[in-house]
N, C-alpha and C positions, 0 to 999 in steps of 0.2 A: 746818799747812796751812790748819785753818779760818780764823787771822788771817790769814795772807794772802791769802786768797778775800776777807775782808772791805774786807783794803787794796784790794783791785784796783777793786771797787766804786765808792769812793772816786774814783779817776782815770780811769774806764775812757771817760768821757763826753772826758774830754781827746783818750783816746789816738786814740777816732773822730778828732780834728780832721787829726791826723795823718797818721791811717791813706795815706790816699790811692789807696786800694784796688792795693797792693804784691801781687804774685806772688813775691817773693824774703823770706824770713825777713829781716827786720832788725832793729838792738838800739839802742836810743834811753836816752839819760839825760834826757829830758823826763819830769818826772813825779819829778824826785830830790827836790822840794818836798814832797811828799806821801805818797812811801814812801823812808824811811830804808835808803842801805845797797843799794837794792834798783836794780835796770834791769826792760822787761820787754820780748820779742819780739812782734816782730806779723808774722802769716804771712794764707795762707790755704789751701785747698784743695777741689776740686770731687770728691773721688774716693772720699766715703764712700757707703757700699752702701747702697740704696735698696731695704725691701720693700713694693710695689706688688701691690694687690689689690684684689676688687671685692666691695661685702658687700651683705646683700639686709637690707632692715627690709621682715620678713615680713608685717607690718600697720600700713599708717598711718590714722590720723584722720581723715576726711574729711567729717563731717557739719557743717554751717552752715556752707557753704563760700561762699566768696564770687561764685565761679560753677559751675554745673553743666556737666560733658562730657559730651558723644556725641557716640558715633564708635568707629571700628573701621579701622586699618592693621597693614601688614603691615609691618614692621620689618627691612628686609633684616640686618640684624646680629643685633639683638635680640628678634626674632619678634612673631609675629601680639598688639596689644592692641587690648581691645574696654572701653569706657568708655560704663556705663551710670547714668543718673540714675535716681536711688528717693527717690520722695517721698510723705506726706500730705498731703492736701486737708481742709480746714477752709470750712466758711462763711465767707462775704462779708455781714455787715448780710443776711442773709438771711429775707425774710417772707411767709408765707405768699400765694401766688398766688389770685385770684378765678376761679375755675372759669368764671365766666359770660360772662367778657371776657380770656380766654387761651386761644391755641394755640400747640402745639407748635411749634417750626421744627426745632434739629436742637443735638446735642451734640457740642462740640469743645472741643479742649485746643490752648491757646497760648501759646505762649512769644517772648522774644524772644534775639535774638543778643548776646552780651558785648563784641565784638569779640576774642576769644582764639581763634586756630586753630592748629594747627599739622599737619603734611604736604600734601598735595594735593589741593587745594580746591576743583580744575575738573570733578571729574566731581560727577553727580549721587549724592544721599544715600538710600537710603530706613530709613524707621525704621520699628518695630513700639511699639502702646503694650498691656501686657498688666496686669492687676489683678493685683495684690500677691496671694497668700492666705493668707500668715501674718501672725500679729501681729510687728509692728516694735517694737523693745524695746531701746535702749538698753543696753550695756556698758563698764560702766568709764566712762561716761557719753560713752561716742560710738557711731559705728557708723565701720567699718572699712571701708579699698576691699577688701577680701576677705573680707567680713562675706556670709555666706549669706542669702539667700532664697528664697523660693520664687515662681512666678507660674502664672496660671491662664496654658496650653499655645497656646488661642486667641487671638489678638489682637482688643483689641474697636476696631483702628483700625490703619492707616500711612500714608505720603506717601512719595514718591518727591517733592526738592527738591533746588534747588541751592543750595550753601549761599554768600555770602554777606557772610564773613566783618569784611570792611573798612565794611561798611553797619552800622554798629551802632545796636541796638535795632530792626534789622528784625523783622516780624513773623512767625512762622509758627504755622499753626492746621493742626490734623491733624483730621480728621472721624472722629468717634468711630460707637460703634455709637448707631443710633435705637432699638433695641429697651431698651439702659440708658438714652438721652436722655429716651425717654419713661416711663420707670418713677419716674424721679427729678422728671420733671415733673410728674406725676401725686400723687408725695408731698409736691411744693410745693403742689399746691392744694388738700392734705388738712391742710394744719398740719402734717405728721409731726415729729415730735422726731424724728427718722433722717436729715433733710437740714437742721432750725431748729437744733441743738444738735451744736456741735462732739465731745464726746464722744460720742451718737447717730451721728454723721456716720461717725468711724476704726470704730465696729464695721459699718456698715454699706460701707461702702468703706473696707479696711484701707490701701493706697496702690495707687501706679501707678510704672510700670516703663518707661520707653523704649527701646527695644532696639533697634541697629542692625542691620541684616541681613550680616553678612560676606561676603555676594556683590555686591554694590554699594555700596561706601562703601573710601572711600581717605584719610580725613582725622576729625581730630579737634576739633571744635566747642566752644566755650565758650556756655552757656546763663546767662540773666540767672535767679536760684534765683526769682523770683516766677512760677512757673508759675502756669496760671489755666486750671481746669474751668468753661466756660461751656457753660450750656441758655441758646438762645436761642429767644425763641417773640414772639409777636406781641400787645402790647396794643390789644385793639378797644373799649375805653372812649373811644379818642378818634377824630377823625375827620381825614385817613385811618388808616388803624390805624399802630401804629409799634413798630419791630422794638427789644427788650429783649433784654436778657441778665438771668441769674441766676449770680455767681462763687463757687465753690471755690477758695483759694488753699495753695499751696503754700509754704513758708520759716516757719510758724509755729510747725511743726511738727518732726519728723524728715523731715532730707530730708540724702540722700547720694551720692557719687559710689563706683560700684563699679568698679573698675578690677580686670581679669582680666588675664596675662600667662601667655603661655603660650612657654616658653627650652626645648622639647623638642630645636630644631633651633639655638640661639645658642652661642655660646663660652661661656657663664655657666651652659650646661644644668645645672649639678653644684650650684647656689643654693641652699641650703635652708633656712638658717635663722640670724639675724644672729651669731652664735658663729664660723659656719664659714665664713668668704671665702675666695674662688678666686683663686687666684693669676694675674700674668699672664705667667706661665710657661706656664699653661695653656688662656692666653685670647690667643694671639698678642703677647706681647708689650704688652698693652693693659688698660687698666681703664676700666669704663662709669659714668657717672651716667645713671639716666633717673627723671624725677619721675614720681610717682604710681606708679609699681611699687613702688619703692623702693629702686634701684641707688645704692650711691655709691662714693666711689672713699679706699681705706683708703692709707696711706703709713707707713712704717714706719723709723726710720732704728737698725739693731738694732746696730750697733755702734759708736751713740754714745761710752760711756761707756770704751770701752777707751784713747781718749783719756787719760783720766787718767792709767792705769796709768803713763807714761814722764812726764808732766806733772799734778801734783795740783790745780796753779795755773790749767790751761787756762780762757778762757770764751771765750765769744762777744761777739763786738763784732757783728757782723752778719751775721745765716744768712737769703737767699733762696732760697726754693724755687720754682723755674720749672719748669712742667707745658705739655706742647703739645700743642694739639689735632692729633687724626689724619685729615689730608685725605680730603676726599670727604664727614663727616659735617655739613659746615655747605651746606647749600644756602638759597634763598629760601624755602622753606615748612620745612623745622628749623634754623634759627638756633641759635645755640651761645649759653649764655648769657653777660651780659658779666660777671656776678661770682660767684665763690662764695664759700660760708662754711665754714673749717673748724673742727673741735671736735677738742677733745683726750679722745682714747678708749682704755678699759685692753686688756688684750688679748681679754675678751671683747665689745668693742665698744660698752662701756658709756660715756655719756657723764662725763667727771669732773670739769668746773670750767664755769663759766658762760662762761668767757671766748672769745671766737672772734677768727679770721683770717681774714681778707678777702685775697680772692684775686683780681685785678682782671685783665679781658682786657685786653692789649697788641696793637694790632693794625697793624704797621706798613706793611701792603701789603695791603687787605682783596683784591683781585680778582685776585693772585697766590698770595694763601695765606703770603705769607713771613714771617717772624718773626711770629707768632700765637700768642702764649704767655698764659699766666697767673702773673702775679707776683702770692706770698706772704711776708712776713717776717716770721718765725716764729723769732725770736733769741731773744724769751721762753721759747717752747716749748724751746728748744736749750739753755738756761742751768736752767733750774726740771731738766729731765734730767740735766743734769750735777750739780747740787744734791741730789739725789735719792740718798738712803743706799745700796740695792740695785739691781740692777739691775730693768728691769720690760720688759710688751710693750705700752707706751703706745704711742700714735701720733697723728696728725692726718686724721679722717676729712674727704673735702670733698665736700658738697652744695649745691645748691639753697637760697635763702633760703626757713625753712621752710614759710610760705604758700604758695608756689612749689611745692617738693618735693610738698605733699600733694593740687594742687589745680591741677596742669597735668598734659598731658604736654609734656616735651623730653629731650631726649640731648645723652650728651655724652661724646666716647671720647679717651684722653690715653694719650702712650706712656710705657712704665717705662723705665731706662736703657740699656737694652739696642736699644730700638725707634732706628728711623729717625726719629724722633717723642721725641726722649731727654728724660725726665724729669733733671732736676739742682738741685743741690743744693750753693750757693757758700756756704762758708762763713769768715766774716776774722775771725780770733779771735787774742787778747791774753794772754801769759802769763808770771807773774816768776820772775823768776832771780836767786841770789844772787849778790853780786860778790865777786870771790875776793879 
């Protein structure tokens, strides 16, 4: 059996020429050059069992991201997320202030827009900025979007804004409290090591917390990570006098996206921990991706290998996997994305080989919706299984490219084979037979 796996090898690039993508089993003597003796069938079939499921990565990575969220929606499927940035502020070339030719003006914090949003971006935002009160500290050498903190209760600042989103590098400046503007200006014109020295600095302001309010906010915001603590005060050394800043910057430090989800009331409610995916037997029929929670969508083909049992010789000449998106989740403000990536995962959802599958949207009718699929060929994964000594519960997980995954939000709902939304699974495979 295993020399004949090997002959097959040998011709099997021929027999694609041939194939011609047949639905009828047929028996060719093409290929008699190359295996002695031998013929081989070439068929196909769309009707192996598909397990479909949705798995959660309980913590992703999310520190030096390349841009900061906030923001807070409500997810009619997948429930209420609120997406907060936490960061340290470090000096700016920081030098001591002249007491005798400085005043105060006023303490704010401002950032600019990424151009990254996603849901509904017409109503106004308001945000809260609260002081960190623990120390930030690094694990595993990151911080987590479910990485705990703590923040002082009071806000020492917020804005009600509208966001934006397509104006990129707009500015927004939130007016902070003057009771800290002026304690911090006052230790500029003392010399302090507490605001000249970046380690003086984190103990005396451990970070800052932006926090959306969940009763006014409908969308979720991409922030440029160079946030900037500005005291602005007035130098009267010159004549007319003229308005300065003093910065604290943000990105040099620990700075991260906390991304909270909360699936009390979703099809997924049952999510706990990447070991255990829900099936979507139990989720309508459907399996979710959404980035930055960490939804992705598991595939399972579990009776691969029974194949053999009647043919030892079976492979694959070519296995497509087509996933369809579930109408109603692609609107203007969530966009579906146009590609994913899958990985080959054992049955506790471990990743196993570096190699990925590119899953490309096909979109033949965007403003009908009609044929909107995702094509993956995945023959390797179908042959390395058939190859494969004992049986296992490998599969092909698909997410978000993972820049993407850890440092947006999107969704993304595909039906298993059973839905109106049918996940499938072609597969045109080549196999020899001896001749009598």
């Amino acid at each position: 059996m295993e020399v004949e796996a090997r002959k097959l090898n040998t011709f099997l690039k021929l027999a694609l020429a041939i194939l011609c993508f047949s639905c009828n089993d047929q028996t060719s003597n093409l290929g008699a050059d190359f295996v002695q003796s031998s013929t081989f069938d070439i068929g196909v079939t769309d009707t192996l069992t598909l397990n479909v499921s949705t798995v959660l990565f309980d913590s992703l990575k999310t520190n030096n991201p390349d841009k900061l969220l906030l923001g807070y929606t409500n997810d009619e499927k997948l429930g209420p997320v609120t997406a907060s940035p936490v960061f340290q502020l470090t000096p700016q070339s920081v030098t001591q202030l002249d007491k005798n030719f400085t005043t105060y003006e006023a303490l704010r914090l401002t950032f600019k827009t990424s151009g990254f949003y996603y849901y509904d971006t017409t109503a106004s935002m308001l945000v809260k900025v609260h002081k960190v009160t623990d120390e930030l500290k690094l694990y595993n050498g990151g911080k987590f979007n479910t990485s705990n903190f703590t923040i002082d209760p009071s806000p020492i600042g917020s804005l009600i804004f509208s966001p934006r989103p397509r104006h990129i590098r707009d500015s927004v400046e939130i007016p902070l409290s003057d009771i800290m503007g002026r304690e911090i200006f006052k230790l500029l014109q003392q010399g302090d090591d507490q605001v000249l020295q970046s380690g003086q600095f984190l103990k005396y302001l451990r970070g800052l917390a932006i926090i959306p309010d969940k009763t006014q906010n409908t969308s979720i915001l991409g922030l440029n990570p160079a946030i900037e603590l500005r005291v602005y005060y007035y130098d009267k050394s010159v004549l007319p006098s003229k308005e300065k800043h003093v910065s604290f910057t943000a990105g040099s430090s620990i700075n991260f996206n906390s991304i909270v989800a909360n699936r009390s009331a979703s099809p997924v409610k049952n999510l706990k921990t990447l070991k255990n995916p829900v099936s979507s037997i139990e989720t309508g029929n459907a399996a979710f991706i959404q980035s930055g929670t960490g939804l992705g969508i598991r595939v399972q083909i579990p009776h691969l290998r029974d194949l053999l049992i009647t043919d030892g010789t079976f492979s694959a000449s070519s296995a497509v996997l087509e996933m369809s998106p579930i109408k109603g989740y692609r609107t203007k403000t969530t966009p579906i994305p146009l590609s994913l990536v899958g990985y080959i995962v054992d049955g506790q959802n471990s990743i196993l080989s570096n190699s990925t599958y590119s899953a490309v949207l096909v979109d033949d009718n965007e403003n009908l919706e009609r044929n909107v699929r995702y094509n993956v060929d995945i023959t390797s994964f179908i042959n390395q299984q058939l190859l494969t000594d004992v049986n296992n519960d490998n599969a092909l997980l698909f997410l978000i490219n993972d820049t993407n995954f850890r440092n947006t939000i999107a969704r993304l709902a595909v039906g298993d084979s059973k839905s109106a939304y049918q996940m499938k699974l072609s597969l045109y495979f080549v196999s020899l037979s001896k001749n009598k």
